[in-house]
C-alpha positions in Angstrom: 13.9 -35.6 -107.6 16.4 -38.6 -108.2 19.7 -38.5 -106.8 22.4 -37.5 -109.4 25.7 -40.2 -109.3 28.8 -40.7 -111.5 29.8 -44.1 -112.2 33.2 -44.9 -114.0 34.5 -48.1 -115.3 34.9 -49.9 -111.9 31.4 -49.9 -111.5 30.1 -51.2 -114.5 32.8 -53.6 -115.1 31.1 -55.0 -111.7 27.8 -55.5 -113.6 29.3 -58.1 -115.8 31.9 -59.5 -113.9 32.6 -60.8 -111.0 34.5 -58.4 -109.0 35.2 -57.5 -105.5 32.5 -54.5 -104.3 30.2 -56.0 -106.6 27.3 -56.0 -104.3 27.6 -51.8 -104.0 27.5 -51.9 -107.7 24.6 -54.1 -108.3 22.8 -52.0 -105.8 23.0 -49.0 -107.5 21.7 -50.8 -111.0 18.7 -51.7 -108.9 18.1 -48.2 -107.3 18.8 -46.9 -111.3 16.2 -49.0 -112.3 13.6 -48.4 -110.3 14.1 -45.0 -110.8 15.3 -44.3 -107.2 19.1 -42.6 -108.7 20.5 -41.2 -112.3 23.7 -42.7 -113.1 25.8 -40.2 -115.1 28.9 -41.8 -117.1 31.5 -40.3 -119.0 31.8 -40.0 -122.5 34.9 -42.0 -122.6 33.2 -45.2 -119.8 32.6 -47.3 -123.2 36.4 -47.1 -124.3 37.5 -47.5 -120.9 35.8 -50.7 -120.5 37.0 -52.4 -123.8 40.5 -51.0 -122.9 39.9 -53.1 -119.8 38.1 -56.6 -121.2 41.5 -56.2 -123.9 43.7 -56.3 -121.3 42.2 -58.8 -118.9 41.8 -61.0 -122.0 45.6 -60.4 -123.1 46.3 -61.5 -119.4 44.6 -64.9 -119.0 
């Protein structure tokens, strides 16, 4: 049986950008997909990662 992990916004902000600790987040997108892991995120990870693009957009 897969290996049960909660992600939160750090890590899949990492997927798109390009972030320090990237590597340790693109590493567990490749154990997700090949089936290796279940990442679990909270309800509120979609909201927390336009809250941060808004922000980092308002910034630069």
């Amino acid at each position: 049986m897969p290996v049960k992990m909660v992600i939160d916004c750090s890590i899949a902000v990492n997927w798109i950008l390009n972030e320090p600790g990237r590597a340790i987040s693109m590493r567990l997108l490749e154990r997700w997909q090949a089936g290796e892991i279940v990442l679990i995120a909270p309800d509120l990870l979609l909201a927390e990662f336009a809250s941060l693009l808004a922000k980092r957009h308002r910034r630069k």
